[in-house]
N, C-alpha and C positions, 0 to 999 in steps of 0.2 A: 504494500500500500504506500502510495507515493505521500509527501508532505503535504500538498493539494488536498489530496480527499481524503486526508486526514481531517485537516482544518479545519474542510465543510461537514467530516460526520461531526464531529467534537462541537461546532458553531450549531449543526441544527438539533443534535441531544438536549446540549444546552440550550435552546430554545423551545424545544417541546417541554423540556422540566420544568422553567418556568413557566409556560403559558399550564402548563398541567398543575400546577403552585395555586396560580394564581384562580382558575378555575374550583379548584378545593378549596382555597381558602371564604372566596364568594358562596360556593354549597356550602360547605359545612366551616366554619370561620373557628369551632372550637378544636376540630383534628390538629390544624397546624398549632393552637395554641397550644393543646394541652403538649406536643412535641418539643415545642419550645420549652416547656415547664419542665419536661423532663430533662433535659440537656441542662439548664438551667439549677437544675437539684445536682445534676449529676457533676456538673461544674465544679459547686460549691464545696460537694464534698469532698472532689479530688481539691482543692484548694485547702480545705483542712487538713486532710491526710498528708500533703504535703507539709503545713504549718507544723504537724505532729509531728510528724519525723525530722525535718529539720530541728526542733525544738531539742529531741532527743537526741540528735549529732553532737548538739551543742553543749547540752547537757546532763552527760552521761553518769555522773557522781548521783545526780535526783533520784538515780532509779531503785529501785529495791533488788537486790541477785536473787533469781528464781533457784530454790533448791529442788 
């Protein structure tokens, strides 16, 4: 497959995804919301887990030794 009609599948995928977006979000406007919410929750808690474990790099005396 040449770079040509690469560009054109990759240009019109990406444009049926959006119009197919945009088409769902008009029908049912809470599908894409509640996907965003879940991205959203799932963000946050990698964003803790990070904050935790770095915490725990840093702060390795805090911890209690598991016997």
């Amino acid at each position: 497959m040449n770079a040509r009609k690469q560009a054109g599948w990759y240009t019109g995928t990406l444009m049926f995804t959006l119009i197919m977006a945009v088409v769902l979000f008009v029908a049912q406007p809470w599908i894409p919301l509640a996907l965003l919410a879940t991205l959203a929750v799932f963000g946050v808690v990698a964003a803790v887990n990070h904050g935790i474990d770095s915490w725990k790099r840093h702060h390795p005396h805090d911890r209690t030794p598991v016997h």
